[in-house]
PATOR-516718 format. One line per 10 residues: number of its first residue (from 1); their letters; for each residue x, y, z of N, C-alpha, C. Coordinates in Angstrom, 2 decimals. Example, Ala and Ser with C-alpha at 12.3 -4.5 7.8 and 13.67 -1.06 7.14 Angstrom:
REM residues 2
1	as	13.19/-5.69/7.80/12.30/-4.50/7.80/13.20/-3.30/7.80  12.85/-2.25/7.08/13.67/-1.06/7.14/12.90/0.03/7.87
REM end
This chain:
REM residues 238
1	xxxxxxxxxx	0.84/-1.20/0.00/0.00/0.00/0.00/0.88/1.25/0.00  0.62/2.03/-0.64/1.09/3.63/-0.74/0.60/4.45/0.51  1.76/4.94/1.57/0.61/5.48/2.47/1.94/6.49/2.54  1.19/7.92/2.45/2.11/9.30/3.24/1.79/9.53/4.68  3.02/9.67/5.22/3.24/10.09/6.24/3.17/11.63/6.92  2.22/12.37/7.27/2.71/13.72/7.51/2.99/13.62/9.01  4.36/14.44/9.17/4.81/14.80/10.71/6.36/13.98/10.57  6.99/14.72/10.92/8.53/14.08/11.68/8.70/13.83/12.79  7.91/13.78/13.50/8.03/13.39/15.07/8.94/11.84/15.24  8.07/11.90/16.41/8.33/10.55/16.75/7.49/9.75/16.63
11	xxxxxxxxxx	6.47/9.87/16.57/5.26/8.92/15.73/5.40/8.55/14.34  6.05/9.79/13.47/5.59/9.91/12.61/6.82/8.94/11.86  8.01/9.04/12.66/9.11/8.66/12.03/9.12/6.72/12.52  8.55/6.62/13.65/8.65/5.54/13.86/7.32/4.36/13.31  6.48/5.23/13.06/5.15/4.58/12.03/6.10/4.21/10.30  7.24/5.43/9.83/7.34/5.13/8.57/8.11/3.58/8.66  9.17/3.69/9.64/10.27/2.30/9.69/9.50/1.44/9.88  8.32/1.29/10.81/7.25/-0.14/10.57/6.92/-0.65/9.97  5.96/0.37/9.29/5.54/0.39/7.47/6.11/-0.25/6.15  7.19/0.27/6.29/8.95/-0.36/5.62/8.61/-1.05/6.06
21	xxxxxxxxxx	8.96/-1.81/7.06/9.42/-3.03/7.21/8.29/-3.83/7.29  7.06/-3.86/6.77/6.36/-5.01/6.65/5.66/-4.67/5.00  6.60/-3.87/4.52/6.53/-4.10/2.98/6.18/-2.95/2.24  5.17/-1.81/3.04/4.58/-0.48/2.38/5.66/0.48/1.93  4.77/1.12/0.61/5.61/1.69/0.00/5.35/3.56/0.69  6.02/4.10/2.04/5.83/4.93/2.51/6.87/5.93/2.09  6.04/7.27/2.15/6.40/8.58/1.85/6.14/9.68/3.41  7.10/10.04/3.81/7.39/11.08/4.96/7.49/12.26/4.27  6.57/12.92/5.14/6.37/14.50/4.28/6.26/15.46/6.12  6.89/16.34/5.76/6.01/17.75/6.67/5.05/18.04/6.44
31	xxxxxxxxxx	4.53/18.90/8.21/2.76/19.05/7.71/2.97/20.46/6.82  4.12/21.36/6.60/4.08/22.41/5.76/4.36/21.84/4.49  4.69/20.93/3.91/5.41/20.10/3.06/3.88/19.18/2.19  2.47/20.03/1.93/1.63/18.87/1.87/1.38/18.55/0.11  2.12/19.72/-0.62/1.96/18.90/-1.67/3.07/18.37/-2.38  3.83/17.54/-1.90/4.27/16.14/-1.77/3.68/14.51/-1.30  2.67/14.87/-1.05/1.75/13.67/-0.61/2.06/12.55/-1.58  1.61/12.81/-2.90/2.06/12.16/-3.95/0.53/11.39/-3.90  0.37/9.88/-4.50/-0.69/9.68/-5.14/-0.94/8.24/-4.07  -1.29/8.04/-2.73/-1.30/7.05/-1.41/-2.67/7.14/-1.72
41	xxxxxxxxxx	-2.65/5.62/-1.29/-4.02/5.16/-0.76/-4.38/5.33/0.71  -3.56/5.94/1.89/-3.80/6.41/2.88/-2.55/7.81/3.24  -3.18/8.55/3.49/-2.58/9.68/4.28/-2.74/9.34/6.07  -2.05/9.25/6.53/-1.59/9.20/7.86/-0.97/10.40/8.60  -1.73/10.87/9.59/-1.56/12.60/10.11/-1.14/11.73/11.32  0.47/11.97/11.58/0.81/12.02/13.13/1.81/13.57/13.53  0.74/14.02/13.39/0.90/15.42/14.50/0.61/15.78/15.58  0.77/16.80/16.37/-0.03/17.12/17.42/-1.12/17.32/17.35  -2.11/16.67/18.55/-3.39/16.31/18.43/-4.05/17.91/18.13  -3.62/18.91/18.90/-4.38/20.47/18.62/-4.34/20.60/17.09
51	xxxxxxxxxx	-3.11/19.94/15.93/-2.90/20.45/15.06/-3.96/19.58/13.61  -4.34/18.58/14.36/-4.70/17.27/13.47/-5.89/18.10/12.75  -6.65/19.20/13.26/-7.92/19.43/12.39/-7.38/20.56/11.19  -6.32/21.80/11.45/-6.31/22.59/10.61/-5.20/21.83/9.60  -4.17/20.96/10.17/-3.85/20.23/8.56/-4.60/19.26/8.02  -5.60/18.38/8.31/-6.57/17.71/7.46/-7.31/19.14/6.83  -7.64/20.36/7.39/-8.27/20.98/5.79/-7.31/21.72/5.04  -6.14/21.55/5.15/-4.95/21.72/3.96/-4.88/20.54/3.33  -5.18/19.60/3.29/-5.22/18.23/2.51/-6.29/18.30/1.44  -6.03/18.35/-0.04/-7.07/18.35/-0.36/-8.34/17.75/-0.25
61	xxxxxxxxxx	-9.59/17.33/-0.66/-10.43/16.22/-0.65/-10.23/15.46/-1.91  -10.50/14.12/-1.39/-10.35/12.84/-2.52/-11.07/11.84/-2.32  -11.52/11.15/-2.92/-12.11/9.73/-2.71/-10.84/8.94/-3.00  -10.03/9.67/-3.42/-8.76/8.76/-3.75/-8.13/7.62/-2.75  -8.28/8.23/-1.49/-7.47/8.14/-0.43/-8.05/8.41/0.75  -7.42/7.24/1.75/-8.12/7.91/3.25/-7.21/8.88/4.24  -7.97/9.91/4.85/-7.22/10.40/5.47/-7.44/10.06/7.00  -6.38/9.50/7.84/-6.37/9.07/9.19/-5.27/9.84/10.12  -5.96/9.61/11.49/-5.09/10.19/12.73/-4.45/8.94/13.21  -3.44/9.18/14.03/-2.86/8.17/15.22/-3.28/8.70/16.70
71	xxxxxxxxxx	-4.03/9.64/16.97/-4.42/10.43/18.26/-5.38/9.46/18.91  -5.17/9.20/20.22/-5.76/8.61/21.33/-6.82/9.32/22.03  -6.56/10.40/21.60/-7.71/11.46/22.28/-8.71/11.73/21.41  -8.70/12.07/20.00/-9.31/12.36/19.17/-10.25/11.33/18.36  -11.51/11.91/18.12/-12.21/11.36/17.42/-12.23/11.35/15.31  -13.31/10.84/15.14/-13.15/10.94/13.67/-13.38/12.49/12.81  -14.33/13.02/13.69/-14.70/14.77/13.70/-13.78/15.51/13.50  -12.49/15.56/14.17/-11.50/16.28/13.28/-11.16/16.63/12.25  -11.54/15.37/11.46/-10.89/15.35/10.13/-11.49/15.81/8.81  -12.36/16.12/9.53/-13.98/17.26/8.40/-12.90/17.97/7.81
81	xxxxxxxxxx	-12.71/18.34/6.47/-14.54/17.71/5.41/-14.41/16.62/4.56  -13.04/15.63/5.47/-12.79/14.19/4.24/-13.79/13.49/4.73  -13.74/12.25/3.73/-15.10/11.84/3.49/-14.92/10.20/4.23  -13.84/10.06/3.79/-13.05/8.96/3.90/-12.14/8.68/5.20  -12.40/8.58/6.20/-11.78/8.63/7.82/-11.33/7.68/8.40  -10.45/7.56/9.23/-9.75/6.59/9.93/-8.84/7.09/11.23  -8.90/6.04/12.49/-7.83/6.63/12.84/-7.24/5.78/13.69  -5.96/5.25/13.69/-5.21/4.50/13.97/-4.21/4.47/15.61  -4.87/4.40/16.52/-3.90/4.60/17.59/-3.42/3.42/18.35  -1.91/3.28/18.56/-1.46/2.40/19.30/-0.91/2.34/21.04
91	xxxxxxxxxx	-1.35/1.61/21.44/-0.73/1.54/22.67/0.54/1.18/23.06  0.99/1.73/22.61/2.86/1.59/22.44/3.52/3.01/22.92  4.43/3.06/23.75/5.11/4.27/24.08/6.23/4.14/22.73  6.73/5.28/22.54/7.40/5.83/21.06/8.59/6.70/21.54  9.10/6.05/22.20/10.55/7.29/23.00/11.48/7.82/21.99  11.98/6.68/20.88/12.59/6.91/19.91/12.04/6.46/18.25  12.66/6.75/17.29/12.05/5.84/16.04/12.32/4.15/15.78  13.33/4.02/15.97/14.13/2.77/16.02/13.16/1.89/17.35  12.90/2.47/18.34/12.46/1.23/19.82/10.86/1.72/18.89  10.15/2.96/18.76/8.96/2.66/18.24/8.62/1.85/17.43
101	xxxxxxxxxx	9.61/1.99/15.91/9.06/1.36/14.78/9.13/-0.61/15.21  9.88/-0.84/16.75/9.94/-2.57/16.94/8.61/-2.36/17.67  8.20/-1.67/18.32/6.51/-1.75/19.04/5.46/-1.83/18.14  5.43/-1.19/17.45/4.16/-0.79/16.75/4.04/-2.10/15.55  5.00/-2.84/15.50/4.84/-4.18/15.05/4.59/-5.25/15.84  3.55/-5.79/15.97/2.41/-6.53/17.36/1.70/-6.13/18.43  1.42/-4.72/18.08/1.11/-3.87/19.19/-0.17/-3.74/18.87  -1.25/-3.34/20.52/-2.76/-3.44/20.03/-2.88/-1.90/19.54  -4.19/-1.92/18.59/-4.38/-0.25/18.03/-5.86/-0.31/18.55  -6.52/0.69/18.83/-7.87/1.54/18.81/-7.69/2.05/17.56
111	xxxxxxxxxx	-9.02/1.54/16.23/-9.11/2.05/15.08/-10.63/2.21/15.04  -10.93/3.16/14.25/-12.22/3.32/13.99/-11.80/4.21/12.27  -13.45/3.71/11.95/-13.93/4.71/10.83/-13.45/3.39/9.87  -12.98/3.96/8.15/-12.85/2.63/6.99/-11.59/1.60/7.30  -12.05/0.87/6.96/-11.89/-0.75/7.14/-10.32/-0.39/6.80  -9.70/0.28/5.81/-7.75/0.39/5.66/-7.54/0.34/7.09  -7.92/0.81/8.36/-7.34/1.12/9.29/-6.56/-0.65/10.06  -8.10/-1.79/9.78/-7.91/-2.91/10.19/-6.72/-3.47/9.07  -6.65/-3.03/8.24/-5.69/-3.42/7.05/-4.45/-3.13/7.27  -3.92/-1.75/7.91/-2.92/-1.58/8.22/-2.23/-2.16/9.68
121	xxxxxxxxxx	-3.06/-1.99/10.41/-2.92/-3.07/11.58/-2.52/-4.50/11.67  -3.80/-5.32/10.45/-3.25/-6.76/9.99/-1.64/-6.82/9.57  -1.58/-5.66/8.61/-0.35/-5.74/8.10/1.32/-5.21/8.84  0.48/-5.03/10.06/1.84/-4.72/11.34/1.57/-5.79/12.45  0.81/-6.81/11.94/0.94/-8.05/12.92/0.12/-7.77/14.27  -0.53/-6.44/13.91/-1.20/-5.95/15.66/-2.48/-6.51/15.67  -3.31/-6.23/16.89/-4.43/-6.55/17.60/-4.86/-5.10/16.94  -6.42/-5.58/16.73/-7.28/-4.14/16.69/-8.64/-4.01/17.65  -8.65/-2.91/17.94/-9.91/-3.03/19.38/-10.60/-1.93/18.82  -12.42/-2.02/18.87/-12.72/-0.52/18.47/-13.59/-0.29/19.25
131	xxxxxxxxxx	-13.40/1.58/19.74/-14.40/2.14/20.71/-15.59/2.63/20.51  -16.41/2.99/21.53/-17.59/4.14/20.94/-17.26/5.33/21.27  -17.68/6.40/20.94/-16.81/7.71/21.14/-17.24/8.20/22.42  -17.86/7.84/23.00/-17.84/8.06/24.53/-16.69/7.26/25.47  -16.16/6.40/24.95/-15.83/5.54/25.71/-14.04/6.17/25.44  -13.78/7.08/24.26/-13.01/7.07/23.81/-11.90/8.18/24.84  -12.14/8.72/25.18/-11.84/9.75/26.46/-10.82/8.87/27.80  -11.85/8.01/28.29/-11.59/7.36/29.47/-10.36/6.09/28.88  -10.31/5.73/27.37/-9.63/5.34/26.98/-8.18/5.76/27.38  -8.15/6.78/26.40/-7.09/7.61/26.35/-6.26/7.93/27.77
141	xxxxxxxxxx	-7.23/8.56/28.79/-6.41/8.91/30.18/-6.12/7.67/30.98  -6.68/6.10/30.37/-5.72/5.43/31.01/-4.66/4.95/30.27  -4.60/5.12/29.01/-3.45/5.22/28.04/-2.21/5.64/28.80  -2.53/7.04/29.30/-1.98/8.31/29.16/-1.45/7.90/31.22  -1.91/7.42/31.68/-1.64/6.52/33.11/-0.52/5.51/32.62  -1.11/4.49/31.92/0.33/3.31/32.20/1.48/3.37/31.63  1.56/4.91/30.75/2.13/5.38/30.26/3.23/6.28/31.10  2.94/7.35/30.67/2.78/8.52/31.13/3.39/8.60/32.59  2.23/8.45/33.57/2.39/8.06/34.87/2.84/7.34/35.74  2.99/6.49/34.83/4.09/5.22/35.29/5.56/6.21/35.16
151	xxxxxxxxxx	5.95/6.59/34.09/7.10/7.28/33.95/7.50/8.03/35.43  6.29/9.14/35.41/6.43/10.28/36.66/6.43/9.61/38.02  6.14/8.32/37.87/6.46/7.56/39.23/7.51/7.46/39.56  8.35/6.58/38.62/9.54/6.51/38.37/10.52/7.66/38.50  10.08/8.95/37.97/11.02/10.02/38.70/10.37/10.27/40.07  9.49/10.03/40.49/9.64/10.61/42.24/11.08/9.40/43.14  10.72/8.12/42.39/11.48/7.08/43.12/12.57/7.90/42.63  13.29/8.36/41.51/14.54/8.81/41.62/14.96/9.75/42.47  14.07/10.57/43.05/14.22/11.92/43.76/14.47/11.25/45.24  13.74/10.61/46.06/13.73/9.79/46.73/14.65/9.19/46.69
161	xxxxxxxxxx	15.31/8.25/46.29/16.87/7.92/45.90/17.93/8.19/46.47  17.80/9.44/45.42/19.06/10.06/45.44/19.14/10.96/46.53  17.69/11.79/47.26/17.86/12.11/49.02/18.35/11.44/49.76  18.24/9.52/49.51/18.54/8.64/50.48/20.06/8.23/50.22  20.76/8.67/49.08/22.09/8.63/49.13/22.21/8.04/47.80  21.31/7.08/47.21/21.35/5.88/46.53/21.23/6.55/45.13  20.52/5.50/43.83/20.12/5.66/42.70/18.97/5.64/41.89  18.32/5.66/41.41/17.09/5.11/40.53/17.95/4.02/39.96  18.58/2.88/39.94/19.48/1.58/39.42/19.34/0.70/40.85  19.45/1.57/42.13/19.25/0.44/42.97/17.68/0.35/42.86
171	xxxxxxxxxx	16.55/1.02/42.73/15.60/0.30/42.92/14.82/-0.33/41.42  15.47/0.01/40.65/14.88/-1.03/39.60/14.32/-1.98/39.22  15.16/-2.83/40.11/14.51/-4.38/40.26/13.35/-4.72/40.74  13.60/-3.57/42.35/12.64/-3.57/42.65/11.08/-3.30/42.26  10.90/-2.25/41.63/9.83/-1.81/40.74/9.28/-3.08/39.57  10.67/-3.54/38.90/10.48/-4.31/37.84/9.41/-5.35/38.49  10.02/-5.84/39.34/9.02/-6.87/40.29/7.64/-6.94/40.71  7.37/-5.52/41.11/6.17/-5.40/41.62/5.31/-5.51/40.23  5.74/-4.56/38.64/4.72/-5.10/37.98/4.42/-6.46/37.42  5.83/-7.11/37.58/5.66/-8.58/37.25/4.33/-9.16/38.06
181	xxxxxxxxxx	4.51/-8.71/39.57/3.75/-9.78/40.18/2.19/-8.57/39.43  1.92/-7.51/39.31/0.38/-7.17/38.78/-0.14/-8.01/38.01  0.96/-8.29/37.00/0.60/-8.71/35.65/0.11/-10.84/36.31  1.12/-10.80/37.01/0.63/-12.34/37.51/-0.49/-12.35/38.35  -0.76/-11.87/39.71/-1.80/-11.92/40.02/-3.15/-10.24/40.62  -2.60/-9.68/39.78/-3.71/-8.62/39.50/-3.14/-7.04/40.69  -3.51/-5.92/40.31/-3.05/-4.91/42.01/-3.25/-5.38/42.70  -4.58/-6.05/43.34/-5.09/-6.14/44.70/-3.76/-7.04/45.23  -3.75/-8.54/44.94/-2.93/-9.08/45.80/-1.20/-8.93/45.68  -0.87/-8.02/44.57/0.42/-7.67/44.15/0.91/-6.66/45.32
191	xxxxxxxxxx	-0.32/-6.03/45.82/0.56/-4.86/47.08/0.76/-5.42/48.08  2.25/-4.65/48.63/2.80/-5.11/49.69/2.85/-3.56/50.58  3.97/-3.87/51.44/4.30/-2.59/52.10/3.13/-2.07/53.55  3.58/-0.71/54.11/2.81/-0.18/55.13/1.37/0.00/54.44  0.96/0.64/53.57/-0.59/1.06/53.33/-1.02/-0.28/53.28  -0.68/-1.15/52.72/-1.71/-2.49/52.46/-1.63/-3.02/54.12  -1.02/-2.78/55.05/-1.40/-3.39/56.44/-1.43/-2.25/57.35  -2.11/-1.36/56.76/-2.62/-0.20/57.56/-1.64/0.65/58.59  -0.53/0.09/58.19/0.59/0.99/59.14/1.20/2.46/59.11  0.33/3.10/60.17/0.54/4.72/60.31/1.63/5.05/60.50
201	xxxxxxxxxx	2.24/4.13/61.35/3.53/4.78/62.02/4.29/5.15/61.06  4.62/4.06/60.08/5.43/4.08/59.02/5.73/4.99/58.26  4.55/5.04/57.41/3.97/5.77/56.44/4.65/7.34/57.37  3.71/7.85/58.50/4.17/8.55/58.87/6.07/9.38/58.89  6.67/8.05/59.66/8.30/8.15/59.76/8.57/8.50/58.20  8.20/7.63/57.46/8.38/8.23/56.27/8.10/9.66/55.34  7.12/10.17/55.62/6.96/11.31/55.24/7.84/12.41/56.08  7.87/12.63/57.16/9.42/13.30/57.85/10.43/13.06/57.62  11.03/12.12/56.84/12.17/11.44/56.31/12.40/12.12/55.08  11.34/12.31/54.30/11.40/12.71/52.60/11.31/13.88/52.54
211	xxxxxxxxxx	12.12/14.30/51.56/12.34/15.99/51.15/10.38/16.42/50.86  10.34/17.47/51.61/9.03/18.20/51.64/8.40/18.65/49.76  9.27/18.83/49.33/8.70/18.51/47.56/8.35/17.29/47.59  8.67/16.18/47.68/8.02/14.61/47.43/6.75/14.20/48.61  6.22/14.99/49.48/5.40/14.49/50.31/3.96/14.67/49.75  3.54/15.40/48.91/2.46/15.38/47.97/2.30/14.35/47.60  3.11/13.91/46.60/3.03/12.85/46.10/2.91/11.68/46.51  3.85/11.35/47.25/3.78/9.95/48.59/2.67/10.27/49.35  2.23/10.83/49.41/0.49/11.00/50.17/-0.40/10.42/49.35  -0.29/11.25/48.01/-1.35/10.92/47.11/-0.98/8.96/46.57
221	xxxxxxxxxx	-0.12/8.72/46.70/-0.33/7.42/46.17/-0.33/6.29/47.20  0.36/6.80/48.53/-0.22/6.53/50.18/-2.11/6.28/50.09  -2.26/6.86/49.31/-3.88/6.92/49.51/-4.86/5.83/48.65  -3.98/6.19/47.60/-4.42/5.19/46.47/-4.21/3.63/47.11  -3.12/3.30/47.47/-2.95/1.98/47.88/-3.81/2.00/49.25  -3.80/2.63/49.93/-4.74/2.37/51.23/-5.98/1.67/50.37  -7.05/2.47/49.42/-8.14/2.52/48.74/-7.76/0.55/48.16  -6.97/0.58/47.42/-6.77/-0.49/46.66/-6.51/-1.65/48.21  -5.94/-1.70/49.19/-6.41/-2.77/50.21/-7.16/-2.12/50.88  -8.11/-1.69/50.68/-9.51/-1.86/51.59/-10.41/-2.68/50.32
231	xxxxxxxx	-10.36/-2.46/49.39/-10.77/-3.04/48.35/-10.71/-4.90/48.28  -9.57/-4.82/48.70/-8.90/-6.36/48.71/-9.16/-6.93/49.44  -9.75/-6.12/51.09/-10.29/-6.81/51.68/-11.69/-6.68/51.98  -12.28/-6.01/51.08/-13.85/-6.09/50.93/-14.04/-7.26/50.08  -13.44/-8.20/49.48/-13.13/-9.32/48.32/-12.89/-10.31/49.07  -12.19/-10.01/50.24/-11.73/-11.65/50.65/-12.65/-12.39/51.59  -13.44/-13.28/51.58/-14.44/-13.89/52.36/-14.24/-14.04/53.67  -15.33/-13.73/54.34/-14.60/-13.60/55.59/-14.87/-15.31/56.11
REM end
């Protein structure tokens, strides 16, 4: 399939090396760069999501061709006044082009709108899942959680760390572990530590211990895990 690429990002660059490599004949263009498109059976917009509506109406209209997003947030409405819609998002973090373009080959997508979208998906070996546009929101912000937030976790543990003398390398493992065990037997019975056995003291000593910038945070997720074992033990039979 002929598909242009608009955007140099990191989406955009790591969607083209995928593409390549499972056979498409792809064209990378800038979104100022649009008549170069050339003659694709899909146009593919990975830009910024604010930007996705005013370059779909610099695109001309065609029945030629579909024009699609990769946005997790966005619906098919953007892309007024093509006729022909799609939009392709993966659940894959994209740090670089090279680690993206190996994700986005077996990776699940949220597609909606014409059927190319399941086509291009088949043809990157991925899973396809499709939403209703209500649903599509709550999607996204937990996208944008195991993502995202997982990351910013990961820098408080570094801050934390490195107050305690240490590294973000010594606790690695540690972390690595805990999602192993989610993924094996679910949050509830994966937490350990003071909040899951209700220990104030701790929790407490600890927050006087930690630099006063990180105590927000260790509160707020102090809380979350409290929530998540009371949960665990509203579940367990008495």
């Amino acid at each position: 399939m002929k598909i242009s690429i608009v955007g140099t990002g990191r989406a955009g660059t790591s969607f083209e090396r995928a593409l390549r490599s499972v056979g498409h004949d792809v064209l990378l263009v800038r979104h100022f760069d649009l008549r170069r498109l050339g003659s694709p059976g899909l146009v593919l917009l990975c830009v910024p999501d604010d930007e996705i509506s005013s370059v779909a109406g610099d695109i001309p209209e065609s029945d030629s061709y579909v024009v699609a997003h990769v946005a997790g947030s966005r619906n098919l409405s953007v892309l007024e006044p093509h006729r022909r819609v799609a939009s392709i998002h993966p659940l894959a973090a994209l740090p670089s082009k090279e680690i993206g373009a190996q994700r986005l080959v077996g990776a699940t997508y949220c597609v909606a709108g014409d059927e190319i979208a399941r086509d291009v998906v088949a043809s990157l070996r991925g899973r396809a899942i499709t939403l209703s546009d209500d649903q599509r929101t709550r999607y996204h912000a937990t996208a944008t959680v195991a993502a995202n937030h997982l990351v910013a976790l990961m820098g408080h543990v570094k801050n934390l760390a490195e107050a305690a003398g240490l590294s973000l390398e010594d606790f690695s493992p540690l972390a690595e572990q805990a999602l192993a065990d989610v993924r094996r037997v679910g949050p509830e019975a994966a937490l350990t530590g003071p909040a899951s056995r209700g220990d104030m003291a701790t929790i407490d000593a600890h927050l006087a211990a930690i630099p006063e910038a990180e105590r927000s945070t260790y509160v707020a997720l102090a809380n979350t895990a409290f929530e998540l074992s009371e949960h665990r033990r509203s579940q367990t039979p008495a």
